[in-house]
C-alpha positions as CSV (number, residue, x, y, z in Angstrom):
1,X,-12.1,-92.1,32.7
2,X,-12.3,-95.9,34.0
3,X,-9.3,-98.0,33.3
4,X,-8.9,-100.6,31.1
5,X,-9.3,-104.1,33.0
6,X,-8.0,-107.5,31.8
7,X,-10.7,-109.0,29.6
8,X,-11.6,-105.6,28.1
9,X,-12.3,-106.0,24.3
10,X,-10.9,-103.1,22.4
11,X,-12.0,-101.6,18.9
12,X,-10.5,-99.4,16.4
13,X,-10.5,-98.1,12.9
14,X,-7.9,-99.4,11.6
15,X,-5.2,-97.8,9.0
16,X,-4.8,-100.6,7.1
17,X,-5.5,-100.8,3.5
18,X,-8.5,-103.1,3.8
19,X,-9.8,-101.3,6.8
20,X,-12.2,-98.9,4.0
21,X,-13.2,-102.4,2.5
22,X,-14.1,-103.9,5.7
23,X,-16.3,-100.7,6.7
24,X,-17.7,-101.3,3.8
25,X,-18.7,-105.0,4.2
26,X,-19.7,-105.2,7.6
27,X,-21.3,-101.2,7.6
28,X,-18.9,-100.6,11.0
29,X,-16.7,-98.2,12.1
30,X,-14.8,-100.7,13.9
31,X,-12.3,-102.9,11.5
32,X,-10.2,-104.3,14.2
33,X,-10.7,-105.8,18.0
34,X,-8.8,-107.9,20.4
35,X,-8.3,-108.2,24.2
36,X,-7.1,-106.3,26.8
37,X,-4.3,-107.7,29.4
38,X,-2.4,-106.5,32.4
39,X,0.3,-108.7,33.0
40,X,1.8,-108.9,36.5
41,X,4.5,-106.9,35.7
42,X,2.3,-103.9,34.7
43,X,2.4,-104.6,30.9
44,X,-0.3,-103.7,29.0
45,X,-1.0,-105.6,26.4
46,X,-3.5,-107.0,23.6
47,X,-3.9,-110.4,22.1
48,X,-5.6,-109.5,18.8
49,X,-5.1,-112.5,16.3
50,X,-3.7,-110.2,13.8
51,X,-1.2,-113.3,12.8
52,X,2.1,-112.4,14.4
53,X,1.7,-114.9,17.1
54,X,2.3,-112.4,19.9
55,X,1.0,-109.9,21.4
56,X,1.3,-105.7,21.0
57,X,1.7,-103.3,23.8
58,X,-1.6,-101.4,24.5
59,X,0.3,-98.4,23.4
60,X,1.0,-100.1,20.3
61,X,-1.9,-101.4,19.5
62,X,-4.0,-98.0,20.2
63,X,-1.2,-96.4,17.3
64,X,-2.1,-98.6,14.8
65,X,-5.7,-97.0,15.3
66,X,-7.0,-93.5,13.4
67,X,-6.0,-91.2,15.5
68,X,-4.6,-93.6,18.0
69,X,-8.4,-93.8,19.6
70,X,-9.9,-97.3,20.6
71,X,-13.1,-97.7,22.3
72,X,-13.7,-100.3,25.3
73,X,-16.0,-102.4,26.3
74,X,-16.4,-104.9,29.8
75,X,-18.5,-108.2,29.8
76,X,-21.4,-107.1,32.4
77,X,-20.5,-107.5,35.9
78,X,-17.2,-108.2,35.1
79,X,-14.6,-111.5,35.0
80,X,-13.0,-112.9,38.1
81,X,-9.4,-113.6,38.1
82,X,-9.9,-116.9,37.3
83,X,-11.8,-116.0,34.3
84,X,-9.0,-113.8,32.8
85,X,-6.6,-116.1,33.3
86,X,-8.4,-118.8,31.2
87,X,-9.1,-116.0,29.2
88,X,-5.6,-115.2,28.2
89,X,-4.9,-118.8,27.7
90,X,-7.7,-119.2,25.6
91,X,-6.6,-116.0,23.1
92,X,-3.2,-116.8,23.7
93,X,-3.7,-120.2,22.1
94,X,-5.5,-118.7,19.1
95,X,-3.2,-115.7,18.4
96,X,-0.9,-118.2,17.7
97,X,-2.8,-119.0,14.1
98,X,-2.2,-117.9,10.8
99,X,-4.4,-114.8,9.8
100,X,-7.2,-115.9,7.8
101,X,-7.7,-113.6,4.9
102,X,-11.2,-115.0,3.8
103,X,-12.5,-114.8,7.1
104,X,-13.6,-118.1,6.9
105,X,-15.0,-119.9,10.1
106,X,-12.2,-122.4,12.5
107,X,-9.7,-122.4,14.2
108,X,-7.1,-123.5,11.6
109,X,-6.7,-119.9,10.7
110,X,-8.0,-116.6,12.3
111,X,-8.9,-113.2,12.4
112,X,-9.0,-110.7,15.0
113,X,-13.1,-110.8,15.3
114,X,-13.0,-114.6,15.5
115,X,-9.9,-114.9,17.8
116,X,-12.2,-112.5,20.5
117,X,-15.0,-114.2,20.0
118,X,-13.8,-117.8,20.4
119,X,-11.6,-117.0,23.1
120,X,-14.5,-116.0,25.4
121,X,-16.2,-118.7,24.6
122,X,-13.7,-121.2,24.9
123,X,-14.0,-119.7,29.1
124,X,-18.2,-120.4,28.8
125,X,-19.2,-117.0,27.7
126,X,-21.2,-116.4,24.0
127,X,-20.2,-112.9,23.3
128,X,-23.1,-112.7,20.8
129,X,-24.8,-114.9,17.8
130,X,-22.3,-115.6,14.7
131,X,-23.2,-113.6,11.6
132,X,-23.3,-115.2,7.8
133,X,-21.0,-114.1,4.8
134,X,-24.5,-113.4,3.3
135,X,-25.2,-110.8,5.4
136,X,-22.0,-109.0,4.9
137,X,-22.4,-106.2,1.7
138,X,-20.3,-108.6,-0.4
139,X,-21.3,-106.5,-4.0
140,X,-19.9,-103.3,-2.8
141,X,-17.1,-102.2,-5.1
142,X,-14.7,-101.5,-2.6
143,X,-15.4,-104.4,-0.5
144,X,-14.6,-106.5,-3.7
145,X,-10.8,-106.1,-3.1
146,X,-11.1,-108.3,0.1
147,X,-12.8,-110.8,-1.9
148,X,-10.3,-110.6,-4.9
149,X,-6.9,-110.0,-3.4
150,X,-4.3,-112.9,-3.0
151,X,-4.9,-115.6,-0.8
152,X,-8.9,-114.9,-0.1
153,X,-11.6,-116.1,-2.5
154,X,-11.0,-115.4,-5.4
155,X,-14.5,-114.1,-7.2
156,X,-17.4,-113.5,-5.7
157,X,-19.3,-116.8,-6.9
158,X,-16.4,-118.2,-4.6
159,X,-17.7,-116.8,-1.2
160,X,-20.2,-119.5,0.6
161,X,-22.9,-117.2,1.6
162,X,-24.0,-119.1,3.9
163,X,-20.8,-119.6,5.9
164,X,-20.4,-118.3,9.7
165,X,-18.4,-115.2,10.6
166,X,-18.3,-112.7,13.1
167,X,-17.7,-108.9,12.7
168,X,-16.2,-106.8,15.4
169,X,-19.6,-104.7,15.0
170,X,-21.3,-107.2,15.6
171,X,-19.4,-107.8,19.2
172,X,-19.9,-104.3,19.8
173,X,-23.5,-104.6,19.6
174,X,-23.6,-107.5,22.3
175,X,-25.8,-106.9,25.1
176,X,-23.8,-108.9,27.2
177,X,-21.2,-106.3,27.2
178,X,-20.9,-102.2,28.7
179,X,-19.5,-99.6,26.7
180,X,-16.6,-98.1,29.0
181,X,-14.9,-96.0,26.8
182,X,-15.3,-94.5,23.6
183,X,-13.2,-92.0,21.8
């Protein structure tokens, strides 16, 4: 089994209690994702912008998963030394944020999908295109409790449709990135 390189993006299913609601709403399997590091020490780690401000140890991290099971994926061809470095900056910076419980697009607040995606970019990589609300399954009973519970919108007549998002599926399904490992 190849081994997990700094700059890997990891996925999992969740055991949260909106982890059924996001599967729901986004149609994925995957409800959580961040970023792979090794530090020089030999610690793994993943920056994940789960709102703590700090990263979990990879063991952690893959505990917090069903089963403990997270699946991997490389950018193609790879990222130099330099790049993870910037990269770790980058999602460092943005782990740092509030989590955003609407999901709503900037850097204000985040959420784990977001933190990834804006992290690679912030190095000059576009993981994939951004997504709408609106194309989300918003009316889905279940995935109404992310729209109704504290702190997120409220009602659905609240949610802009039309507002950009990202999806850890939707990363998943980049052509710019290699499956490594899945569970």
């Amino acid at each position: 089994m190849p081994k997990v390189e700094s700059g890997d993006i990891v996925f999992q299913t969740s055991k949260t209690e909106q982890s059924q609601a996001l599967k729901l709403l986004t149609g994925s399997p995957f409800t959580h994702c961040g970023i792979f590091f090794r530090r020089p020490n030999g610690e793994e780690i993943v920056v994940d912008g789960d709102g703590r401000g700090e990263p979990r140890t990879w063991k952690t991290w893959k505990a917090a998963g069903v089963d403990g099971k997270a699946s991997v994926y490389r950018w193609k061809g790879g990222l130099d030394a330099e790049q993870k470095a910037r990269l770790f900056q980058a999602a460092s910076r943005l782990d740092g944020r509030p989590y955003d419980p609407k999901f709503a697009w900037g850097e204000d607040e985040i959420y784990c999908s977001e933190q990834t995606w804006l992290a690679y970019k912030a190095i000059g990589l576009k993981l994939c295109a951004l997504e709408t609300i609106g194309e989300f399954d918003l009316e889905h009973p279940t995935a109404l409790t992310l729209i109704e519970r504290p702190g997120s919108w409220g009602s659905l007549g609240a949610v802009p449709a039309d507002m950009k998002a990202i999806s850890p599926v939707a990363i998943s399904r980049s052509d710019r990135l290699v499956a490594v490992r899945k569970p």
